[in-house]
VEXPAPA-56079 format. One record per residue (C-alpha): x, y, z. Coordinates in steps of 0.5 Angstrom, whole numbers, plus 500, padded with zeros to 3 digits. Each point is the difference from the previous one (the first is absolute). Example, Ala and Ser with C-alpha at 12.3 -4.5 7.8 and 13.67 -1.06 7.14 Angstrom:
BEGIN
525491516502507498
***
This chain:
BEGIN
461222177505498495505495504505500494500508501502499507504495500505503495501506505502495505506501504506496499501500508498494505494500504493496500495500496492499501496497496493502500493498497494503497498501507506503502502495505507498500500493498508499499506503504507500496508502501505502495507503500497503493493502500499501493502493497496496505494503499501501493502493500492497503498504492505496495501493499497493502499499508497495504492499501501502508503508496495499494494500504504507504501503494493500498497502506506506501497508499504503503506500505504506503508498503504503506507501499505498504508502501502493500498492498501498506495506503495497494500494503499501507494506498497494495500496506495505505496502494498493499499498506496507500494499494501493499500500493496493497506498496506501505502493502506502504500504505493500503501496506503502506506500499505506499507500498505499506504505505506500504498500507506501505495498507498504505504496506506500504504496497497502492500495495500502492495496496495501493493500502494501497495507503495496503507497504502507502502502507506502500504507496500498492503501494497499493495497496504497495497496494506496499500496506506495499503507500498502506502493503508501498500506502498498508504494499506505498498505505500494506507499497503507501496501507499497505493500502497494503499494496495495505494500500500497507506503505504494500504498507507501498504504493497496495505500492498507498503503506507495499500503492499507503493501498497501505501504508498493503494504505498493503507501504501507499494503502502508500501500493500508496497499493499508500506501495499494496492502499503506498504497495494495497495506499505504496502494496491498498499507499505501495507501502504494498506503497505497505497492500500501492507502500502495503495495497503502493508500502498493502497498493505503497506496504497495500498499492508502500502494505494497493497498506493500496495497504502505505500505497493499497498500507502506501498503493492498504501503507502506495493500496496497506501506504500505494493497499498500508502508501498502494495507503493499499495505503493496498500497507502504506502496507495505504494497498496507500495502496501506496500503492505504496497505496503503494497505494502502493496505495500503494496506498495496499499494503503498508502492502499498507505494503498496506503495503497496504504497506497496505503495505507503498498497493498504493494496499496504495501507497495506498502504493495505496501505495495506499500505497500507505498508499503505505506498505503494500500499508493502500498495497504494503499502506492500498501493497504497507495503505495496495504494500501499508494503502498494504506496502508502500506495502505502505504505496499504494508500496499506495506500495504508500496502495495502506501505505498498507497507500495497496499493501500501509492504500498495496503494504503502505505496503500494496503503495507500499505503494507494501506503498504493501500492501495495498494504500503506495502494495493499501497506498505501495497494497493502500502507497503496494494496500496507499506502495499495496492499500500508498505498494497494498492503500502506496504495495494496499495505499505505495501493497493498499499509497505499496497493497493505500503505496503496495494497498496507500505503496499494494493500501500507499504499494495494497494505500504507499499503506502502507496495504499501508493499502496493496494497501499493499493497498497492502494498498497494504492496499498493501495497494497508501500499506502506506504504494504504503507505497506503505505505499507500504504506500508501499503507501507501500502497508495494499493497500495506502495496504496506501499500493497494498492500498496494500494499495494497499498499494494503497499499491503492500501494504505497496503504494506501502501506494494504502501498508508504497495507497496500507505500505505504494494506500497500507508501503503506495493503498500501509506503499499504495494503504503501506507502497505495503506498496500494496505495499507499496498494497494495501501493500495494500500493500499497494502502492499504494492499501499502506506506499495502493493500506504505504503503495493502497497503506507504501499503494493502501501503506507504497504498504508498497502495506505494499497494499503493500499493501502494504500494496500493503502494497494494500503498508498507501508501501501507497504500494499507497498508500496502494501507499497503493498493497507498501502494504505501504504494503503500508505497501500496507507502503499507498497506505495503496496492500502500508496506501494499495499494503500503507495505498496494497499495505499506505493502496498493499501499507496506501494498495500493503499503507494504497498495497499495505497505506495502493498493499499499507496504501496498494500493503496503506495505497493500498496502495496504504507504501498504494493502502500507501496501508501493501504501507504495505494499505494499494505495497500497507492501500499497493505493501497499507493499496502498494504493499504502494500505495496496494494501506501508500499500492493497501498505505495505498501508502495499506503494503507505500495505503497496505507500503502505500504502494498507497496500493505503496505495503495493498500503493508502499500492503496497495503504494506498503499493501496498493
***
């Protein structure tokens, strides 16, 4: 995974970002109202020890938009009290952002509460919480909500200031219309309370009353900021997930967000590709997925129909076509677009990078080059010599291809270790009528080039060969091609991709290699003797005490254990 790739195609929308690890756990959760730049920004300059240490270990990271700052904030709240990530200082205690609790009582009072706290019908969350404080102290302004605690015995200043309907001595007080009015206004509609708000400002900066006015100027702000529309938490507190899907010819995005407690705390997106109809195979691919649990409800965006989605989950599923739970499913349906888009740009990129160094490789070596094989060598002091091949066809590395070879004609010349696996992989396939590859590479220079050259050339065989040379830290430097070296440069598509091509044979070769030498390491000697199976080997060393006792024994003595004669004698060849 190339992380510079992905970050390049990063929107420039708000939303969280995870951060993951080799083990694909999620070791940071963040916001941004620009994803794109503060990912970006983990990569280039100086940070801290804490993010240095971050960035070292992050593999990966995928992100959930958002429609909003404030949405990220309050969505980087749940996913981190979600997973826990090991380098989130704040935010994984208990606490959450505070709501605005008009209390179920018959005499309601307005307040800011933490959930824990909640009883009562709430408003929120609001990660601005100095925010939300000025807003009920202006909404305890403007309605006359209970302001005690306790009932008092008789009308208290609020009710003299016209603040509140005095229930200590008025108990038949109506708060219908007045709730009516509060609700409106914490869901949105606080068109009438800012004219008045913003009159008041401006008369008061004409009076230059200033200080005034810049109170007035904050209530404004502070009530733009608490009734600002979010849709990651919902006040009814129900499980549920919204599902949404985008595709393309090729491929099908799945967006699942999952909402539990009325909370988005985590979220489910998968690309993949498809044949056949679309619907089948989301509809295959959600069945696997809530095959042993299901939430309350299922929120299915409008690009499924309830005809399709009802046999399947029967009742739990819904299509909304308003309010908070269609905003929702809206969301998810432009997480899927964008996952779409973005996973067809990463991958259109990378083809086009891949194409653009197959094109320059076709022009160094003079031909169109779409099939190569790649050669490594590997011993240790002579010891399990071993070669590899890998195999690159058009759209990748063709795992199916690779050959292993033990080598048989030398233990530790690398110039005829290059004849041997040279003759015995084109001579077969020239007996079995396979097709040859556009271009050979090996690992090494002009001298392993002419070995395998040599054999090519004895078997007929007109198939490019070039060679891929390394500098003294075995860092590639250069192709040999026809007794010129060619330097690479770094930067350039044509190294990136050679040196893909060589770290993939070497970590072939190296992986042989190591499983030929343990093996080695656990063999003997009487391995080799033809005749000499797992139980007489078991007969012999339960007899004898070291291999040193089995050279100086006589053929009888073998017979006597029952080892036949023509195996003793095989042995004692074997073993002089």
């Amino acid at each position: 995974m190339n992380l510079k790739d992905k970050i390049a195609l990063l929107p420039t929308e708000p939303g969280c970002y995870l951060m993951r690890d080799a083990q694909d756990e999620v070791i940071y959760v963040g916001k941004a109202k620009n994803l794109k730049n503060r990912v970006k920004s983990y990569f280039t300059g100086a940070h801290n020890e804490k993010t240095t240490r971050l960035v070292q270990e992050i593999r990966d990271f995928n992100y959930v938009l958002t429609n909003s700052e404030r949405e990220s904030l309050i969505l980087e709240n749940n996913l981190i009290k979600q997973y826990l990530p090991k380098y989130n200082i704040r935010l994984v205690d208990d606490k959450t952002y505070p709501y605005i609790e008009l209390t179920e009582e018959a005499h309601p009072r307005l307040q800011v509460v933490r959930q824990k706290e909640i009883k009562g019908r709430v408003f929120g969350p609001y990660p601005n919480v100095y925010a939300a404080r000025e807003t009920v102290r202006l909404l305890n302004r403007l309605y006359p909500f209970r302001k005690c605690d306790v009932m008092p015995k008789k009308a208290c200043l609020y009710y003299h200031i016209g603040q509140c309907l005095a229930p200590c001595i008025h108990p038949k007080v109506e708060y219908q219309n007045t709730i009516k009015e509060l609700t409106k206004f914490l869901k949105g509609d606080t068109k009438d309370v800012l004219v008045k708000l913003n009159q008041e400002m401006m008369e008061a900066s004409e009076a230059m009353q200033f200080e005034k006015a810049i109170e007035y100027r904050d209530m404004i702000n502070h009530i733009e900021a608490t009734t600002e529309k979010q849709i990651i938490n919902l006040n009814d507190f129900k499980d549920r997930d919204a599902i949404s899907y985008a595709f393309s010819q090729d491929d099908i995005s799945l967006a699942i967000l999952v909402m539990r407690q009325g909370k988005i705390i985590d979220h489910h997106q998968v690309v993949f590709a498809y044949a056949g109809e679309v619907m089948d195979n989301v509809l295959s691919y959600l069945q696997q997925f809530y095959e042993l649990q299901m939430p309350d409800e299922l929120l299915f965006s409008e690009r499924f129909s309830l005809e399709d989605i009802e046999p399947f989950f029967g009742k739990k599923a819904i299509i909304p076509k308003i309010g908070d739970k269609k905003k929702v499913v809206d969301l998810a349906s432009k997480n899927a677009d964008y996952d779409l888009e973005h996973h067809f740009m990463l991958y259109r990129h990378r083809d086009e990078k891949r194409q653009k160094a197959l094109e320059d490789l076709s022009a160094l070596v003079h031909t169109d080059v779409k099939v190569i094989d790649i050669y490594d060598n590997a011993q240790l002091f002579g010891t399990a010599p071993i070669s590899a091949c890998v195999v690159f066809k058009n759209d990748g590395f063709d795992k199916k291809s690779y050959r292993k070879y033990h080598l048989q004609t030398t233990t530790n010349d690398d110039y005829q270790a290059m004849k041997e696996v040279t003759y015995r992989r084109y001579q077969k396939m020239l007996v079995e009528n396979h097709p040859f590859p556009d271009l050979i590479l090996v690992d090494g220079g002009k001298g392993q080039l002419s070995a395998a050259k040599e054999v090519l050339d004895s078997l007929g065989l007109k198939i490019k060969i070039a060679g891929l040379k390394k500098n003294s830290k075995h860092t590639l430097e250069a192709l040999v091609y026809e007794n010129e070296v060619i330097p690479l440069l770094k930067q350039s598509e044509l190294y990136k991709f050679l040196l893909k091509l060589s770290e993939e044979v070497h970590r072939f070769a190296i992986t042989f290699h190591r499983e030929t030498r343990k093996k080695k390491a656990a063999s003997s000697i009487l391995d080799d003797i033809k005749g000499l199976g797992e139980k007489r080997k078991k007969l012999l060393l339960s007899h004898f005490t070291s291999i040193e006792q089995i050279k100086q024994a006589s053929v009888e003595e073998l017979k006597s254990l029952g080892i036949p004669e023509a195996v003793a004698n095989a042995m004692k060849e074997e073993l002089l």
